[in-house]
VMD Tcl script that draws the C-alpha trace (Angstrom):
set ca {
  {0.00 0.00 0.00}
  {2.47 2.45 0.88}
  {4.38 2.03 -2.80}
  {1.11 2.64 -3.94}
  {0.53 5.72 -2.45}
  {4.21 7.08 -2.70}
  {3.33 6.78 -6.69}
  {-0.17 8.49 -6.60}
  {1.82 11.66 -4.72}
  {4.60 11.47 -7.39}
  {2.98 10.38 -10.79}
  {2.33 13.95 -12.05}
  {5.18 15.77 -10.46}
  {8.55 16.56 -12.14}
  {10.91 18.10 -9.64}
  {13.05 21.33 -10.98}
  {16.25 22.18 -9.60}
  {16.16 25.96 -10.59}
  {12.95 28.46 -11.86}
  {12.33 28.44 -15.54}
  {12.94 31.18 -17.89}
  {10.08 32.60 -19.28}
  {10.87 36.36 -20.43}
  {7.63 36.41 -22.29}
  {4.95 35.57 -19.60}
  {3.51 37.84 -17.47}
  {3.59 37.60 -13.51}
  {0.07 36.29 -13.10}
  {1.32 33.62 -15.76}
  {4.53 32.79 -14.02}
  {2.30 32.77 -11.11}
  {0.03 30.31 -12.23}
  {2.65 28.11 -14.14}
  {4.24 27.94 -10.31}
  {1.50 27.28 -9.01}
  {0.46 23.98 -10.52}
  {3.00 21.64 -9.61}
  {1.97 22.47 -5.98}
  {-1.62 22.15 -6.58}
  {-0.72 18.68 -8.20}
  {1.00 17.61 -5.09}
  {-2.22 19.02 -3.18}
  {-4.51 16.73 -4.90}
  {-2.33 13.67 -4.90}
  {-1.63 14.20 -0.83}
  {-5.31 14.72 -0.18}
  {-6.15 11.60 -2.46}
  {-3.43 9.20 -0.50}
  {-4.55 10.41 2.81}
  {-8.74 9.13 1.62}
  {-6.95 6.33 0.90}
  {-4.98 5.79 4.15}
  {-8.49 6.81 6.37}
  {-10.54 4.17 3.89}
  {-7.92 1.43 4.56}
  {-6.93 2.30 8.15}
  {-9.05 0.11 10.14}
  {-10.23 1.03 14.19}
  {-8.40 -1.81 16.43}
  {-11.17 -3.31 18.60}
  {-9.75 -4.32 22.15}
  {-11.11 -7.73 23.53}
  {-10.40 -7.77 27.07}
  {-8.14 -10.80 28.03}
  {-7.32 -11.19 23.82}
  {-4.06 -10.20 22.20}
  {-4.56 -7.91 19.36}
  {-2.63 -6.62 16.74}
  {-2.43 -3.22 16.52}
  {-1.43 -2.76 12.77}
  {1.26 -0.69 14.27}
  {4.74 -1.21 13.64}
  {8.00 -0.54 16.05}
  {11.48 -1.41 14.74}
  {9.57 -3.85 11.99}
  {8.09 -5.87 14.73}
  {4.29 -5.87 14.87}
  {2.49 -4.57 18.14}
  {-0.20 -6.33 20.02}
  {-1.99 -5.05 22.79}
  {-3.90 -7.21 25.47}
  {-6.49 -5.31 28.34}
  {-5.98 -6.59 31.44}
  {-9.22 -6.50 33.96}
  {-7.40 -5.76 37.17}
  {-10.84 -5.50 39.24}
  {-11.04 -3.58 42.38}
  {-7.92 -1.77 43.38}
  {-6.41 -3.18 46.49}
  {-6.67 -1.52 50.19}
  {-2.59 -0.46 50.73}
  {-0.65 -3.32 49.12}
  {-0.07 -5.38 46.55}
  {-2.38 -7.20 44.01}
  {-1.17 -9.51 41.43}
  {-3.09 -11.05 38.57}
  {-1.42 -13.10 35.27}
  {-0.94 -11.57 32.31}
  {-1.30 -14.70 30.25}
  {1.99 -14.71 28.28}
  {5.36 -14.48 29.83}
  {7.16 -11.23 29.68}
  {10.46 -13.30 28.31}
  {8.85 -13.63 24.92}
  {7.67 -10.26 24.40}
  {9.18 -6.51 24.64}
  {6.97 -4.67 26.92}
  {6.24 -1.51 25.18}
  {6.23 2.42 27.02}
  {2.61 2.69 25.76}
  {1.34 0.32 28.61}
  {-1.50 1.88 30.19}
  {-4.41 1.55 32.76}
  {-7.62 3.46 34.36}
  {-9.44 2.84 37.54}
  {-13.06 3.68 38.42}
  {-15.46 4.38 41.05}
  {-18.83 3.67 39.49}
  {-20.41 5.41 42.76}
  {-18.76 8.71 41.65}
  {-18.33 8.36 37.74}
  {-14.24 9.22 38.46}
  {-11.47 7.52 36.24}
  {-8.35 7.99 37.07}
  {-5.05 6.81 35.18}
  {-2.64 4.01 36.22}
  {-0.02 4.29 37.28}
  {-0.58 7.37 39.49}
  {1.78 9.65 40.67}
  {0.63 12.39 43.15}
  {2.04 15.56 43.64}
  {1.03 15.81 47.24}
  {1.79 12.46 48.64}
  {3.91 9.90 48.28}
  {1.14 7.24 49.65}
  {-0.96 8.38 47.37}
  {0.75 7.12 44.53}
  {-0.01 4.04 42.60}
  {2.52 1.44 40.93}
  {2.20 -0.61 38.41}
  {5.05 -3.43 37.29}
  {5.78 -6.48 35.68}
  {7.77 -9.39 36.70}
  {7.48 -12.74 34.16}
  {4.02 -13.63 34.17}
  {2.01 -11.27 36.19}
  {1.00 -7.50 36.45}
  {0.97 -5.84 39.73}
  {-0.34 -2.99 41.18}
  {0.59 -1.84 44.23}
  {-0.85 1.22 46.48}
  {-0.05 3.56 49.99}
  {-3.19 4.37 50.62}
  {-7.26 2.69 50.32}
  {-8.29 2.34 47.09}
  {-10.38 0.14 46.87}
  {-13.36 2.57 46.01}
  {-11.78 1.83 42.48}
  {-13.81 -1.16 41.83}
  {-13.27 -1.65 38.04}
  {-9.73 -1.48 36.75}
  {-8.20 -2.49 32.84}
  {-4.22 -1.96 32.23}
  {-3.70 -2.13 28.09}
  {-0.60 -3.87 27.67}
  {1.62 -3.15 24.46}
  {4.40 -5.21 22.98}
  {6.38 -6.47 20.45}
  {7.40 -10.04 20.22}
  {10.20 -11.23 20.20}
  {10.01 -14.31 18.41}
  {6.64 -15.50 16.81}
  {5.46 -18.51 19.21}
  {3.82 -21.39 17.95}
}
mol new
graphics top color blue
foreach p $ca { graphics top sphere $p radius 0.5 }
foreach p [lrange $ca 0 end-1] q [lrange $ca 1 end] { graphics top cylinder $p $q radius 0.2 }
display resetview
């Protein structure tokens, strides 16, 4: 697809090192033959970016399903998986699997989660660093197989939680 784009930009357009010299034409024709190249390239960016919206297709997240994204880092494919955490834990620790091991896959910085209290309609993003205390801050890490969160303070008021994890792997597992 891309090839196929790169040549609907670039069919019509012949690229000119230095102006032309027309001593006959007037400025509004010198204006106008300047002019078309760049409304060429106009039309044939507009076009390919139709093209790219009609082909780019929305990723729909199954919780507890790896997905592919249909985005690429360093030629690898990303997936992403949602991860229901459930109910935030009262100060600790709370582990739950991931369901693949972190030693096939490159975790990716993307990773991210939100909490909720349904009683209050507030989300709030995970991890969680405050600005006004430390125990209100709340981790979240990785070791091989699980996620865990970990906070200083109650909250368990969050009652629904989903972490979306991004990677890459690292070698295709059959």
């Amino acid at each position: 697809m891309n090839e196929d784009i790169y040549k609907k930009i670039t069919e019509d357009v012949e690229i000119h090192q230095s102006l032309p010299f027309e001593p006959n034409l007037s400025p509004e024709e010198l204006q106008k033959t300047w002019d078309t190249p760049a409304k060429i390239i106009k039309k044939a960016f507009n076009e390919a970016m139709s093209d790219l919206i009609k082909y780019a297709k929305p990723v729909n997240i199954e919780t507890g399903e790896e997905t592919p994204t249909n985005t690429y880092v360093d030629g690898k494919l990303v997936y992403v998986k949602r991860i229901d955490f459930g109910q935030l834990p009262n100060v600790g620790a709370k582990s739950v699997p991931l369901g693949f091991n972190v030693n096939t896959v490159k975790i990716q910085p993307k990773t991210s989660g939100m909490a909720y209290i349904p009683l209050t309609n507030i989300w709030f993003m995970l991890p969680h660093v405050s600005h006004t205390a430390l125990t209100e801050n709340v981790k979240m890490y990785f070791d091989n197989t699980t996620l865990t969160i970990t906070t200083g303070m109650d909250r368990s008021q969050f009652t629904e939680s989903y972490v979306d994890v991004y990677y890459t792997k690292n070698k295709e597992v059959l």
